[in-house]
N, C-alpha and C positions, 0 to 999 in steps of 0.2 A: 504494500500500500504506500501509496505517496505519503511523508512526513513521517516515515518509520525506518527513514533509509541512515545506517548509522554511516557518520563522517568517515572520509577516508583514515586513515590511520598515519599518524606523523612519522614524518623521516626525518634522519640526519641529514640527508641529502647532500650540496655540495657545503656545510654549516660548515663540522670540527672544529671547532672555536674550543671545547673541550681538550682536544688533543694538542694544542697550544698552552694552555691555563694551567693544564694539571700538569703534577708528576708522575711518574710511573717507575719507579725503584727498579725493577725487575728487567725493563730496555733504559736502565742508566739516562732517562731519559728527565733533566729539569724542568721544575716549572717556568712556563714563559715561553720556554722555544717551542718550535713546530715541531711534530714527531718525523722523522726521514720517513715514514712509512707511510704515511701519508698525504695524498695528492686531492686537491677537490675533485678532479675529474675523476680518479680511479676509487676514489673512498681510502679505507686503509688495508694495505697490503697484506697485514697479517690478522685481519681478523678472523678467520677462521682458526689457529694459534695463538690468538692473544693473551696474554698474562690477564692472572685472575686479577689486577688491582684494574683492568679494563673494565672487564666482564663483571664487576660491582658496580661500577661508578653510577648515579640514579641521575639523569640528568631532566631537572621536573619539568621543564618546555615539554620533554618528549613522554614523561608520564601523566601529567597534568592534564586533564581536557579543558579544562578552566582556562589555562594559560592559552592566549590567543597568537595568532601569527607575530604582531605587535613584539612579544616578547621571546620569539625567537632569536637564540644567543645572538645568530651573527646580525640582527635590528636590533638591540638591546643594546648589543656590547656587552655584555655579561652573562653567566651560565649559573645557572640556579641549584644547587643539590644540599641534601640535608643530611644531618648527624645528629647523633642520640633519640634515636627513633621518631624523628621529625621535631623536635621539641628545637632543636639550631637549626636555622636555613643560613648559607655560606652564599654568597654572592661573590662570584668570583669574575674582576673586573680585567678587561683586557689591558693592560698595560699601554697602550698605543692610543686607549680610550678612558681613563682611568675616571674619569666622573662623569660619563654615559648613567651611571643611575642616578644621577640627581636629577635627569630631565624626568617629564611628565611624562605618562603616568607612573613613571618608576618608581621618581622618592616617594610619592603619596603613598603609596601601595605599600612599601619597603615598610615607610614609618609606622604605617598602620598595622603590618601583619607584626614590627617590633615592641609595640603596646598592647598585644594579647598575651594574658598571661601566660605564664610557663613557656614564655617563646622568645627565642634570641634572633635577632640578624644580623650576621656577623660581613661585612663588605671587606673585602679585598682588593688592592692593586700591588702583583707580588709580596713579599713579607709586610707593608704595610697596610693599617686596614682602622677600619672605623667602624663602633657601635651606634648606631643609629638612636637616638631618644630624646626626649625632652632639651637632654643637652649631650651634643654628640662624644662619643670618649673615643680617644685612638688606640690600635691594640695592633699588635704584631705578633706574627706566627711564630710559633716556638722552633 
């Protein structure tokens, strides 16, 4: 029936904005730089083999339905994933774009999901970073 038809389903597509931002221990690989293994046209070479610090990573654009095109990392500038069973959300900023979430609708959103209880938001641009609140505090990655 018409209006029962579910949305396509999201992809990574030519994004990996991801594979950029994070670290990956296991292909020696820092955060910040582009992984070798990956090309936007070809995706990433070894996924099929990927290290499990891969194969975890929850990147919420692509799990989120809520989250709209809008907030797709590579329009965003930032990649969304979370720690301690959702209770932190990590906003991790592209270095090359490092206050892409202060624009609209980002910080609003940012601020607001950081004023629900029991919930942190912790923004990143490489090891430096800021907690978002009332009055913002700056924090650095251990």
């Amino acid at each position: 029936m018409v209006g029962e038809l579910n949305p396509p389903a999201k992809s990574c597509g030519a994004c990996g904005l991801c594979r950029k931002l994070m670290g990956v221990t296991a292909l020696d690989k820092p955060a910040g730089r582009w992984r070798r293994h990956f090309s936007r046209a070809g995706g990433c070479a070894v996924y099929e083999t990927r290290p499990d610090d891969c194969g975890v990573f929850n990147c919420l654009w692509l799990l989120t339905d809520a989250l709209g095109p809008e907030r797709k990392p590579t329009a965003a500038g930032f990649v969304l994933h979370s720690e301690q069973g959702a209770a932190r959300l990590i906003v991790e900023s592209d270095p090359a774009r490092p206050h892409d979430w202060r624009r609209e609708p980002y910080q609003s959103t940012l601020r607001r999901w950081a004023a629900a209880p029991g919930m942190e938001v912790l923004v990143f641009a490489g090891r430096r970073g800021v907690r978002p609140g009332a009055v913002d505090a700056d924090v650095r990655r251990g």
